[in-house]
MOPAC internal coordinates of N, CA, C and O (Angstrom, degrees):
PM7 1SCF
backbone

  N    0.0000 0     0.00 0     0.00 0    0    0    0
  C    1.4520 1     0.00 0     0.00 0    1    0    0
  C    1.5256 1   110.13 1     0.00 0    2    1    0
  O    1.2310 1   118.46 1   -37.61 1    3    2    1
  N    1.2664 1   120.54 1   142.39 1    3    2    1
  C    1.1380 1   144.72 1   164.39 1    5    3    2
  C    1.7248 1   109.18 1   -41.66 1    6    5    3
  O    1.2310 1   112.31 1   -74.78 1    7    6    5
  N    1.5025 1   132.11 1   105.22 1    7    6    5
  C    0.8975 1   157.10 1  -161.33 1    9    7    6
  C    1.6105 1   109.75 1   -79.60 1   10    9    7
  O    1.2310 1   118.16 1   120.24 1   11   10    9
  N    1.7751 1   121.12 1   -59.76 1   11   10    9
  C    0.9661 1   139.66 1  -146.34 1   13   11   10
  C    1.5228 1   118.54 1   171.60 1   14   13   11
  O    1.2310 1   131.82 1   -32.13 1   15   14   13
  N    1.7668 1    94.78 1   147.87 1   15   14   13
  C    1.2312 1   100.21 1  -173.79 1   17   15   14
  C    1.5377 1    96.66 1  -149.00 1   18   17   15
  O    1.2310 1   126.14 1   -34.93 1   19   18   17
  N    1.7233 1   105.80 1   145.07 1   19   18   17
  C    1.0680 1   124.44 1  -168.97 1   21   19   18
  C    1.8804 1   107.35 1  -108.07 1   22   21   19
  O    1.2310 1   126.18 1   -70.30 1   23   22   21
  N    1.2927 1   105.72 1   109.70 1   23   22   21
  C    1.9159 1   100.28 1   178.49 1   25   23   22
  C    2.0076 1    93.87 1  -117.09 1   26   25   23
  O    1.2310 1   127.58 1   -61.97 1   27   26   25
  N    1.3875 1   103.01 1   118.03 1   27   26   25
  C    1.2534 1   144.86 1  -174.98 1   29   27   26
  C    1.6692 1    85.79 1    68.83 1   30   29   27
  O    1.2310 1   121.18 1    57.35 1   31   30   29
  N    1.1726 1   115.35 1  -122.65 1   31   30   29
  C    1.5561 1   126.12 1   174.04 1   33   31   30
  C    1.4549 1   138.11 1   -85.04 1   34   33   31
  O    1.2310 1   125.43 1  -172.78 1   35   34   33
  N    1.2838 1   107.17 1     7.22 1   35   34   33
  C    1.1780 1   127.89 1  -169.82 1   37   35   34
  C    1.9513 1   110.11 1   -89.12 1   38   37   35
  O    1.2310 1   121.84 1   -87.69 1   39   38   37
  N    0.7416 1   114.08 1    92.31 1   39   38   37
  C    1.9272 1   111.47 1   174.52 1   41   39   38
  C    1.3782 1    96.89 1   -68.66 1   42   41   39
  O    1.2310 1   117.72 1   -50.38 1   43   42   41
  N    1.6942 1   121.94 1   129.62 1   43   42   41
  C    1.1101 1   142.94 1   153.23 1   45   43   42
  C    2.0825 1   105.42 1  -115.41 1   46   45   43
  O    1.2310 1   142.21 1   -39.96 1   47   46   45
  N    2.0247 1    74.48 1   140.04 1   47   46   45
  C    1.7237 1    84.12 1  -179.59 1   49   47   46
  C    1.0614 1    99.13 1   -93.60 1   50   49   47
  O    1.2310 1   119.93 1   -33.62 1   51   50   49
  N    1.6720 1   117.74 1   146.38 1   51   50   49
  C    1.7125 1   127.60 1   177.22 1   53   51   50
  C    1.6178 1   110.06 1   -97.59 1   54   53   51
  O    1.2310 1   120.87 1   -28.15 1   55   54   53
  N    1.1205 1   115.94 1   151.85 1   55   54   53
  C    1.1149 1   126.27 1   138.92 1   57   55   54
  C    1.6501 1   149.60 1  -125.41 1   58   57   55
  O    1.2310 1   140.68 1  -167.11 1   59   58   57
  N    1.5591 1    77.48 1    12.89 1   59   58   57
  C    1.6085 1    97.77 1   169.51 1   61   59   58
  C    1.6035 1   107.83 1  -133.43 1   62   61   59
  O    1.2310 1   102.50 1    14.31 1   63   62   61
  N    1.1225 1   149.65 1  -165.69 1   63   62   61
  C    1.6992 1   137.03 1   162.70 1   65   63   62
  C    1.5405 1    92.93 1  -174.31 1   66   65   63
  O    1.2310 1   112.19 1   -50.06 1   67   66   65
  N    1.1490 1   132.34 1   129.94 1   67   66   65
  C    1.8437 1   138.22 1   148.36 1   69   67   66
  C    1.1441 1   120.10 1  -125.29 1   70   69   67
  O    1.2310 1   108.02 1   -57.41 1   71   70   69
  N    1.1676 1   139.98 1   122.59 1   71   70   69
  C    1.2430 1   136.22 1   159.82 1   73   71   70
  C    1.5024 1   123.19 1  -128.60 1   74   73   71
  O    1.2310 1   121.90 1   -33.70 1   75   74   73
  N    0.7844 1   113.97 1   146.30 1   75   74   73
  C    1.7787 1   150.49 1  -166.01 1   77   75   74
  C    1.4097 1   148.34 1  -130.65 1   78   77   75
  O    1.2310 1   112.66 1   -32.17 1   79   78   77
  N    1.3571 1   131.47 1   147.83 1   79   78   77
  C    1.7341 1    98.45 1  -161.51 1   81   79   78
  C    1.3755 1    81.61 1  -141.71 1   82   81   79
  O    1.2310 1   127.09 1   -49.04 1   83   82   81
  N    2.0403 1   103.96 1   130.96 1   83   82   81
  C    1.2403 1   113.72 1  -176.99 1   85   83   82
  C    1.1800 1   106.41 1  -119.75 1   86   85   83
  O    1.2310 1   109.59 1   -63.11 1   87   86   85
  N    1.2127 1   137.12 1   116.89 1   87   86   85
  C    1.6625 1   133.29 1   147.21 1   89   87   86
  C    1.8712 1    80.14 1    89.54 1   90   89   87
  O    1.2310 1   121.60 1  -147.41 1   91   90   89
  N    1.7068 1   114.55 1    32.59 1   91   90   89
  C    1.9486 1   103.28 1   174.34 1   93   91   90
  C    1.4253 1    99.47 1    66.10 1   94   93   91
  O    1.2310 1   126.82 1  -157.03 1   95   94   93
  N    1.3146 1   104.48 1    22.97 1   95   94   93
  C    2.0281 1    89.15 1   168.52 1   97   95   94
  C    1.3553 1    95.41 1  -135.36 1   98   97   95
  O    1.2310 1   115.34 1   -24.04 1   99   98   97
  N    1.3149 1   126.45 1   155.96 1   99   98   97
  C    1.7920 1   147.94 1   162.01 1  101   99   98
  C    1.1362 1    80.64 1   -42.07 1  102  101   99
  O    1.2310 1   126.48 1   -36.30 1  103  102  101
  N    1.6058 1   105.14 1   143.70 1  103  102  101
  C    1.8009 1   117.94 1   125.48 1  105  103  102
  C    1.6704 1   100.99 1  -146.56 1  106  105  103
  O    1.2310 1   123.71 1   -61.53 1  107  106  105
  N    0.9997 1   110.48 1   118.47 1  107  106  105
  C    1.0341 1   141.16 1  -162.27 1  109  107  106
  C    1.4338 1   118.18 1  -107.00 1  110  109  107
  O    1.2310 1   100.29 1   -75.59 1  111  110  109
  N    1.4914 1   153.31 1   104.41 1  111  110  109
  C    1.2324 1   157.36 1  -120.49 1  113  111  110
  C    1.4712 1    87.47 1  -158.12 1  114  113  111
  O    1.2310 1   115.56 1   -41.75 1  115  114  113
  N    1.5616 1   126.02 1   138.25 1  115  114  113
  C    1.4214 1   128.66 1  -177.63 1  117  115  114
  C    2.2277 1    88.76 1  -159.88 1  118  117  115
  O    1.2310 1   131.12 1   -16.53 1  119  118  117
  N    1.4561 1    96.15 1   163.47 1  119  118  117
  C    1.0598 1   100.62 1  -175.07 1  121  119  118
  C    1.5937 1   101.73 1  -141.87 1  122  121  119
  O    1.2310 1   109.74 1   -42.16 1  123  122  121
  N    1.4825 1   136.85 1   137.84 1  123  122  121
  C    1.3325 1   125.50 1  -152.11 1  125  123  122
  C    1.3405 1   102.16 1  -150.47 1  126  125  123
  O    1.2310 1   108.24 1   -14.30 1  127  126  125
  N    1.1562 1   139.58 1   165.70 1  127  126  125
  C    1.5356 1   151.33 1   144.86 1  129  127  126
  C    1.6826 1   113.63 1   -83.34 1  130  129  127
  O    1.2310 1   120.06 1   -43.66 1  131  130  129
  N    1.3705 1   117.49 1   136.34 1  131  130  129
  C    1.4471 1   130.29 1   147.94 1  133  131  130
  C    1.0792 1   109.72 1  -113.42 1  134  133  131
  O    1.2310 1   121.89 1   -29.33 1  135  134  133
  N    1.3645 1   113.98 1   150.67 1  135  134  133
  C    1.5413 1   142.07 1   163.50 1  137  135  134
  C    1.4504 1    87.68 1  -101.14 1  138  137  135
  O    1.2310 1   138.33 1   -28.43 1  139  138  137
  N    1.5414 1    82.08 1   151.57 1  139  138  137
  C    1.6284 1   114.44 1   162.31 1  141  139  138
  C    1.5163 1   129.10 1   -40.61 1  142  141  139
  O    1.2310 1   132.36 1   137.38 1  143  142  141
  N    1.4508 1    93.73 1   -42.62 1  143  142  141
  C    1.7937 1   115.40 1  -177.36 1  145  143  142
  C    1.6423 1    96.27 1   -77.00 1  146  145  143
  O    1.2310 1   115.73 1   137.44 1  147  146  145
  N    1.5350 1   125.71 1   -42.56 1  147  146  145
  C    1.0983 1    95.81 1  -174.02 1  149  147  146
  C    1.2926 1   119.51 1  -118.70 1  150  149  147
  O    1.2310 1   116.75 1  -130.78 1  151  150  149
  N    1.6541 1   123.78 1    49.22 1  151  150  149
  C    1.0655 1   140.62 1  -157.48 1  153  151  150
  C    1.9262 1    92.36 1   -85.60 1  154  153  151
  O    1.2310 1   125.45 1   136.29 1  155  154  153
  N    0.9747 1   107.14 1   -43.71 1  155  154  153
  C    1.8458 1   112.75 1  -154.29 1  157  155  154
  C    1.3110 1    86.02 1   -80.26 1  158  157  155
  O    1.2310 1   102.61 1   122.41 1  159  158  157
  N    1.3204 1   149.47 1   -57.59 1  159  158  157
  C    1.4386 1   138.35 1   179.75 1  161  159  158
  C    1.5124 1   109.49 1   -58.87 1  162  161  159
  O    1.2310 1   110.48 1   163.84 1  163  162  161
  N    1.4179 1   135.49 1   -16.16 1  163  162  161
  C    1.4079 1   120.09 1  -179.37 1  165  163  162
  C    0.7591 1   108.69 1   -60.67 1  166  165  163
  O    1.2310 1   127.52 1   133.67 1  167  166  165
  N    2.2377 1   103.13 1   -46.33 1  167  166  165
  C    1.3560 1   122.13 1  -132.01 1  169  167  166
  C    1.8812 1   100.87 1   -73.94 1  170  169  167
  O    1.2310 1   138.87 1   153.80 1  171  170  169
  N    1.5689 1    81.02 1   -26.20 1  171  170  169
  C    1.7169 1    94.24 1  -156.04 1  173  171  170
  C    1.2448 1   104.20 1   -66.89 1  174  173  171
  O    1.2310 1   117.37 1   128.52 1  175  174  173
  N    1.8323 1   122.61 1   -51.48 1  175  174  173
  C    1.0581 1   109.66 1   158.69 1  177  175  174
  C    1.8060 1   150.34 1   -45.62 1  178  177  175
  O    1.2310 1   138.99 1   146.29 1  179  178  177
  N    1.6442 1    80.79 1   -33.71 1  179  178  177
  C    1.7777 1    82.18 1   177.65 1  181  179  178
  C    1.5065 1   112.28 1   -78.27 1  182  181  179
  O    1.2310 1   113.36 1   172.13 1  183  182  181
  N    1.5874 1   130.16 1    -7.87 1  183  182  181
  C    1.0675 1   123.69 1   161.99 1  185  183  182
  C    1.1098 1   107.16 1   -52.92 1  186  185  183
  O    1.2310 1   106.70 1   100.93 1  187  186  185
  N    1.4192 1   142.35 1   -79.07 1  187  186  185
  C    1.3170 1   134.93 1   177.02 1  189  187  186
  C    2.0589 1   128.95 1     9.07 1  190  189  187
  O    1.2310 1   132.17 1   135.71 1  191  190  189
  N    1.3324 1    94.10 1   -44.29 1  191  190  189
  C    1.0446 1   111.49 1  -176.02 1  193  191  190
  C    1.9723 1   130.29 1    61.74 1  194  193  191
  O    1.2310 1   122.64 1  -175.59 1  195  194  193
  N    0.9759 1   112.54 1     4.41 1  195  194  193
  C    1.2121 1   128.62 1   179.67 1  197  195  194
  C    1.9106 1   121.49 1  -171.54 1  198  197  195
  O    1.2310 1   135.42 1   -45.10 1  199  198  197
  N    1.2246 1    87.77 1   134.90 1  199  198  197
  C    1.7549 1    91.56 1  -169.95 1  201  199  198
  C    1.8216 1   119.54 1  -163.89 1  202  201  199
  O    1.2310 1   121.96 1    -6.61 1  203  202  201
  N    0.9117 1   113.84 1   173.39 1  203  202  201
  C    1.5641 1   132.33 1  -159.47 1  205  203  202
  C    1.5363 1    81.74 1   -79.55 1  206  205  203
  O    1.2310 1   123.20 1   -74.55 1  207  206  205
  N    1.8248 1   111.48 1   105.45 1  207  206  205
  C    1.5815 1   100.86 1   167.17 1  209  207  206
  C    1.7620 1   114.59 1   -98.75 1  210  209  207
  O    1.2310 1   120.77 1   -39.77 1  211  210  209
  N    1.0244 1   116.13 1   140.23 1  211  210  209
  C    1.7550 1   115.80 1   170.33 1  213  211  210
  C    1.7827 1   107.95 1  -133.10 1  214  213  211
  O    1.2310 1   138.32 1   -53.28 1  215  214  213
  N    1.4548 1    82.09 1   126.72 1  215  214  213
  C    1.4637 1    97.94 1   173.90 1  217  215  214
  C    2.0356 1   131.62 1  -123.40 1  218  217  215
  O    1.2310 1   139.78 1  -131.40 1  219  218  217
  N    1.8072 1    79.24 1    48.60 1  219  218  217
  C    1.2998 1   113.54 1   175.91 1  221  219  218
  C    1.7989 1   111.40 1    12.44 1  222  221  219
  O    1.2310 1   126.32 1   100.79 1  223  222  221
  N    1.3107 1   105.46 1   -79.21 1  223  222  221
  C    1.6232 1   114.51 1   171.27 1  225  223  222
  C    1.1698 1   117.01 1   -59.46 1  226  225  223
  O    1.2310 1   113.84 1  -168.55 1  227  226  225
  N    1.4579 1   129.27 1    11.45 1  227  226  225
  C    1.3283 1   113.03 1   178.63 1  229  227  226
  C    1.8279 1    90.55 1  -137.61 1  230  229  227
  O    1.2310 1   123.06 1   172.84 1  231  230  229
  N    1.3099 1   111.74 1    -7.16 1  231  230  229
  C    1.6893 1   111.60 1   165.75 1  233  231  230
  C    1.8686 1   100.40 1    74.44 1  234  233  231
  O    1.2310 1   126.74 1  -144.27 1  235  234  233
  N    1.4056 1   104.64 1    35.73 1  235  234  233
  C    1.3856 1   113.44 1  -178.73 1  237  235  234
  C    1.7903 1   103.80 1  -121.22 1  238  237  235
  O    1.2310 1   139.09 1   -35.93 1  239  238  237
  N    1.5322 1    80.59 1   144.07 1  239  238  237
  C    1.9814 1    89.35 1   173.26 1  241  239  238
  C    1.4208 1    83.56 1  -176.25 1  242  241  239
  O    1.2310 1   133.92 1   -39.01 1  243  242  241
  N    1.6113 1    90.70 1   140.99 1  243  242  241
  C    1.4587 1   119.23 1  -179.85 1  245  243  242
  C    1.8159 1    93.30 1  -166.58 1  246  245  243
  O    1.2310 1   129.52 1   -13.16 1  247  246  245
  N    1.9022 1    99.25 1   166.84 1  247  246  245
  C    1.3121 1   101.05 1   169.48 1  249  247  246
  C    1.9447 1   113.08 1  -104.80 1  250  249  247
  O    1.2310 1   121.98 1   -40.67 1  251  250  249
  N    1.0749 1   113.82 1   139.33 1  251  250  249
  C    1.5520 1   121.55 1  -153.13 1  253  251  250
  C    1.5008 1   101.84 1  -140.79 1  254  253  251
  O    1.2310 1   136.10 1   -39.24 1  255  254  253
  N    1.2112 1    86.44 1   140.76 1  255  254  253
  C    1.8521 1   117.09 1   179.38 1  257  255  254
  C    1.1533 1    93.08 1   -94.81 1  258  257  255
  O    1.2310 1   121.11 1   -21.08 1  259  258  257
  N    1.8943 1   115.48 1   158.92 1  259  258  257
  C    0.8932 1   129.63 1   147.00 1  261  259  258
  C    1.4378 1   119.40 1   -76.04 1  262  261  259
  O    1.2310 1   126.92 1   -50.11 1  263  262  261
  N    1.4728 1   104.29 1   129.89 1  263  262  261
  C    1.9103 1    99.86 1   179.42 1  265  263  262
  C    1.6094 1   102.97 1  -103.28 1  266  265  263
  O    1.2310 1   108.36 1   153.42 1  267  266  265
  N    1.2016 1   139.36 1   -26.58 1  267  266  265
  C    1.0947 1   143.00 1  -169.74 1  269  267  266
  C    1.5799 1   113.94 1  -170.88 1  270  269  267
  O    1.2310 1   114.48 1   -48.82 1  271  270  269
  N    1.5343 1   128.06 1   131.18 1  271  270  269
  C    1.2372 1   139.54 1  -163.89 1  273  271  270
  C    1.5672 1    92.82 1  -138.91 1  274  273  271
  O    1.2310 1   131.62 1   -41.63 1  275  274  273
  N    1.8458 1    95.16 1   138.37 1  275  274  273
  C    1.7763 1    82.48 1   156.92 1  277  275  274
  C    1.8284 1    86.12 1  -152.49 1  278  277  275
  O    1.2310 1   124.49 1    -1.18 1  279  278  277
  N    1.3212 1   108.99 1   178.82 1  279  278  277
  C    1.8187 1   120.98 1   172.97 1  281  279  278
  C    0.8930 1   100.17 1  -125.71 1  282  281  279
  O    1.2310 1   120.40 1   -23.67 1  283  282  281
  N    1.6890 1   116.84 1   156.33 1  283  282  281
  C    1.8520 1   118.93 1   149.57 1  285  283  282
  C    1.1883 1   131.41 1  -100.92 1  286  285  283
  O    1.2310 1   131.38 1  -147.49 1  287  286  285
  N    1.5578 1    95.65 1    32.51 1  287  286  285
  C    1.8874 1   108.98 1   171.91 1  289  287  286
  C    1.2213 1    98.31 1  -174.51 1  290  289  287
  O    1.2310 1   115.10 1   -42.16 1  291  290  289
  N    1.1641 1   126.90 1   137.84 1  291  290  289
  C    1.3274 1   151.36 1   157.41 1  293  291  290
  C    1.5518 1   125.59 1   -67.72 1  294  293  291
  O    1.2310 1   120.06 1   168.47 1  295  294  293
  N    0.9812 1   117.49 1   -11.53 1  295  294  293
  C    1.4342 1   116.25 1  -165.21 1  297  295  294
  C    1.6541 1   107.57 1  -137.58 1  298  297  295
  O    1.2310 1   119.93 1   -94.55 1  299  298  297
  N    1.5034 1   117.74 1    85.45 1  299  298  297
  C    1.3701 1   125.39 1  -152.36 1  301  299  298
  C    1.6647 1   110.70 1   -97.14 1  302  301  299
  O    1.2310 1   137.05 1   170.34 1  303  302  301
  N    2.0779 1    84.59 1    -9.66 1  303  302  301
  C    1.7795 1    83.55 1  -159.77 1  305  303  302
  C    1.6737 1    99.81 1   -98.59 1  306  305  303
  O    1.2310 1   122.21 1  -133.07 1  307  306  305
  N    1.1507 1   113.37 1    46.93 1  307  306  305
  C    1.7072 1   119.97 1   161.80 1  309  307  306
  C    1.0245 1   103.63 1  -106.22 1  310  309  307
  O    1.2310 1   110.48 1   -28.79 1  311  310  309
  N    1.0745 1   135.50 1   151.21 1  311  310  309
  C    1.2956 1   156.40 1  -170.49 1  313  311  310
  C    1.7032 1   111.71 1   -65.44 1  314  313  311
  O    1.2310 1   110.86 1   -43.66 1  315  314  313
  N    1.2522 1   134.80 1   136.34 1  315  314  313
  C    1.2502 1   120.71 1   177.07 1  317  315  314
  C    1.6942 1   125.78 1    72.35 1  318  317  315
  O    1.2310 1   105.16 1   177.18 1  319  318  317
  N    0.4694 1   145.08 1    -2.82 1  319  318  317
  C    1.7748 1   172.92 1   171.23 1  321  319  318
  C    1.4878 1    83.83 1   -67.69 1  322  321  319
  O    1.2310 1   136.18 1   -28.37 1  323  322  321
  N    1.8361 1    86.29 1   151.63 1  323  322  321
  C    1.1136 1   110.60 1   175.43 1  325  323  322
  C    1.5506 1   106.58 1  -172.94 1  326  325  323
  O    1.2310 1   134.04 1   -61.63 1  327  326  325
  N    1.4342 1    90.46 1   118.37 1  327  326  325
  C    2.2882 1   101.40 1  -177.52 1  329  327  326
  C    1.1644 1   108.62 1  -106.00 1  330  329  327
  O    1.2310 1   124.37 1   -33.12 1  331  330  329
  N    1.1305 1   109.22 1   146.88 1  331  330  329
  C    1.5253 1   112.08 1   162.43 1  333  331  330
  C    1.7426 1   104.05 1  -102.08 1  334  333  331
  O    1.2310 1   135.01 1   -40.56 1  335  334  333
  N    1.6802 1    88.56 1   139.44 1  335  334  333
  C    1.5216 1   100.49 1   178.73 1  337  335  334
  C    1.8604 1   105.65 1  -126.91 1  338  337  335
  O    1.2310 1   137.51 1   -49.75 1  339  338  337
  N    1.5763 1    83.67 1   130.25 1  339  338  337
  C    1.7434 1    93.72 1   171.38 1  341  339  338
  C    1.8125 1   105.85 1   -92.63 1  342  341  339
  O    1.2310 1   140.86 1   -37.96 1  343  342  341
  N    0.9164 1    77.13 1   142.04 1  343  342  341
  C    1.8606 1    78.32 1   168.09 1  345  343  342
  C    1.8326 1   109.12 1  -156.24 1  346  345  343
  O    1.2310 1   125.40 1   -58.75 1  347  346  345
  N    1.3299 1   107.24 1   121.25 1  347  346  345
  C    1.6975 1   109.89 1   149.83 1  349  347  346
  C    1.1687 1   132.08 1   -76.86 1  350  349  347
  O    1.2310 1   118.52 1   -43.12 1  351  350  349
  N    1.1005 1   120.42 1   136.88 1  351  350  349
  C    2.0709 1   121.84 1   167.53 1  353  351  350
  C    1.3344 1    90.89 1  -135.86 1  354  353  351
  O    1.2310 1   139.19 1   -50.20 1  355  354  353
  N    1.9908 1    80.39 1   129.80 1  355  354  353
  C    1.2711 1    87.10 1   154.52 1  357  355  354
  C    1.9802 1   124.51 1  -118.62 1  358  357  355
  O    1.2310 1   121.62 1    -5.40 1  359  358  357
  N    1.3304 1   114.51 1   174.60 1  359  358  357
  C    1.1260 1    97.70 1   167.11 1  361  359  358
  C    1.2048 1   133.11 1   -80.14 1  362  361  359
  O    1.2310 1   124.93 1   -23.72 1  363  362  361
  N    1.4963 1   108.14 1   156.28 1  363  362  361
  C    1.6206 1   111.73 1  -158.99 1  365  363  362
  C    1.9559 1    89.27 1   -71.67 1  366  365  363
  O    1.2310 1   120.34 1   -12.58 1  367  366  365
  N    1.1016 1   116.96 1   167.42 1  367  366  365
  C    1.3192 1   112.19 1   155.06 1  369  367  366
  C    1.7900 1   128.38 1   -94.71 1  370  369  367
  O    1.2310 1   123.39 1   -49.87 1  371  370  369
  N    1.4407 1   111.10 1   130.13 1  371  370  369
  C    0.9414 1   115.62 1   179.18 1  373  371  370
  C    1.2239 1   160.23 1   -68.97 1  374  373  371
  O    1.2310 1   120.10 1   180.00 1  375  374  373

């Protein structure tokens, strides 16, 4: 299984991984944990909305949109917490 994935420079650990090829492009579906501590750097990054994806163990990199994001808590900035976040990217087309 798919370990991790890196969007710009950032390594995130998985605990879920899918990938798929639509119309010859990635879409790529991963499922992750945040902590509290590092809720504001996810967040900050995933605002961005698009970024340099690498999926080292699978010898994949492309640049990818978010197609769909969701959390299982809203409220990250308490102490100790921990969400799980789904997120899709897909690839941009080329």
């Amino acid at each position: 299984m798919v370990s991790k994935i890196i969007l710009d420079d950032r390594v995130i650990l998985l605990n879920s991984y899918e990938e798929e090829k639509v119309n010859g492009n990635y879409k790529v579906s991963v499922i992750f944990d945040v902590t509290s501590e590092d809720y504001h750097d996810i967040a900050t990054l995933l605002y961005n909305g698009t970024f340099d994806v690498k999926i080292p163990e699978e010898d994949i990199m492309f640049r990818g949109t978010i197609y769909n994001y969701s959390t299982s808590i809203t409220n990250l900035y308490e102490k100790d917490q921990v969400g799980q976040y789904k997120l899709t990217l897909v690839e941009e087309k080329g």
